[in-house]
C-alpha positions as CSV (number, residue, x, y, z in Angstrom):
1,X,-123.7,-93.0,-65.1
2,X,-126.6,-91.0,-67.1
3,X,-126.1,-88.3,-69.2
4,X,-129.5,-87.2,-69.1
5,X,-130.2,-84.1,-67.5
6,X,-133.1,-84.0,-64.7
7,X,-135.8,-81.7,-64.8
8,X,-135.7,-80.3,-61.9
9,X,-139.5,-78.7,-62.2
10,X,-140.6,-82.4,-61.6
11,X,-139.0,-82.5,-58.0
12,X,-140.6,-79.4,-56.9
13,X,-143.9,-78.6,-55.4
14,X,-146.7,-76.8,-57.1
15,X,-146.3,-73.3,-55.6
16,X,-142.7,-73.5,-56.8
17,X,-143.3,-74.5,-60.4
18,X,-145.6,-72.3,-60.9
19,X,-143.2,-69.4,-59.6
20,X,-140.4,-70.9,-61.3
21,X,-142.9,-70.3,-64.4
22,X,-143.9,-67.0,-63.8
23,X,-140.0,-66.0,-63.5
24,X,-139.8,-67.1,-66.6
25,X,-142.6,-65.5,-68.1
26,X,-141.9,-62.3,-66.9
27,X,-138.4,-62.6,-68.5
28,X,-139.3,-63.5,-71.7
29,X,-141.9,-60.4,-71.8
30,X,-139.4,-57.8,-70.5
31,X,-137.0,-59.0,-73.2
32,X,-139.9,-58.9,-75.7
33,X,-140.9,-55.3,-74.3
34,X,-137.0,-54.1,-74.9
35,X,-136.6,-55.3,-78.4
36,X,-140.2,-53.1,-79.0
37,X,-138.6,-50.5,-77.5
38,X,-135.3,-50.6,-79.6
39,X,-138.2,-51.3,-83.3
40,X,-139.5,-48.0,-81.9
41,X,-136.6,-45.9,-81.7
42,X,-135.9,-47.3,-84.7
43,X,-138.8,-46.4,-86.3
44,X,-138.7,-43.1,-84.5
45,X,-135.2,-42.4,-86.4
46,X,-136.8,-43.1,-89.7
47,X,-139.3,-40.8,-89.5
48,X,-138.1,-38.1,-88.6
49,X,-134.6,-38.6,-91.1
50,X,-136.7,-36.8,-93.9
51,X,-139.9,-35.1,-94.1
52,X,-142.8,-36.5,-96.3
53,X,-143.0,-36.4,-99.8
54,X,-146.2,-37.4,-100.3
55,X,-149.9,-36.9,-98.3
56,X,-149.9,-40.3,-98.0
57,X,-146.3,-40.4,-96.5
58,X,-147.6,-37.8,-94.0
59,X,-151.0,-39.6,-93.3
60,X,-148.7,-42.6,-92.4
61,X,-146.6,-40.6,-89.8
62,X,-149.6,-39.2,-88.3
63,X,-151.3,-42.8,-87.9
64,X,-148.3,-43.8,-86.3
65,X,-148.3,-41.0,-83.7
66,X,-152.2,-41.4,-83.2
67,X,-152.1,-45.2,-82.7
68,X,-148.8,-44.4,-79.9
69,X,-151.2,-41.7,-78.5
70,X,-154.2,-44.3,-78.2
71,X,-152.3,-46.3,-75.9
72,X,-151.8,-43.9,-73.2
73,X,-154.1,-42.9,-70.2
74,X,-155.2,-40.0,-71.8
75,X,-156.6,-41.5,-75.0
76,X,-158.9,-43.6,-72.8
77,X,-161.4,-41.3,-72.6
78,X,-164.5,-42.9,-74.6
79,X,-164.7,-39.3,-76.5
80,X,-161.3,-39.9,-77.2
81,X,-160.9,-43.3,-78.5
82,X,-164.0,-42.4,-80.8
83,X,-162.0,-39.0,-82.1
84,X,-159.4,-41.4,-82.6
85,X,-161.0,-44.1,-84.6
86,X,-162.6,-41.4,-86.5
87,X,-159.3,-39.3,-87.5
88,X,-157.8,-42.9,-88.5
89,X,-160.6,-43.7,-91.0
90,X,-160.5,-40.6,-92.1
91,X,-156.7,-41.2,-93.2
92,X,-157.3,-43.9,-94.2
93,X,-160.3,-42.9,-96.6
94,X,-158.1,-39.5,-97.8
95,X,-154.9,-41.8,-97.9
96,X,-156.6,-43.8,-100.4
């Protein structure tokens, strides 16, 4: 008798491997997407436990909120994203 297990990927055709792979895939992002999700919140809860001490404190909340801002629809706009880049050097540059 053989203890070896047998891949069963090799006994499939093509179109099912590659499904088989794409199931996977998808998995492993949606997990990766919910442990972002969780960071986030967690993140979230931090900042807004206490309010900024500092103008750098508060340049960093505000980055954070612009960047999450950038990702949506909205922000796709090219006058947008160029407002955008240009409020985030500009924190960075007064941050300094």
């Amino acid at each position: 008798m053989n203890d070896q297990p047998i891949d069963l990927d090799e006994h499939r055709g093509m179109n099912a491997q590659k499904d088989t792979e794409m199931r996977r895939r998808l998995h492993e992002v949606q997990v990766d997407q919910a442990a972002l999700r969780e960071r986030q919140a967690e993140l979230d809860n931090f900042l807004i436990a206490a309010p900024a001490k500092t103008f750098a404190e508060a340049a960093a909340k505000a980055r954070y909120l612009i960047q999450l801002f950038a990702g949506t629809a909205e922000a796709q706009d090219t006058r947008r994203q160029k407002l955008i880049a240009s409020v985030l050097d500009d924190l960075a540059r007064l941050s300094e």
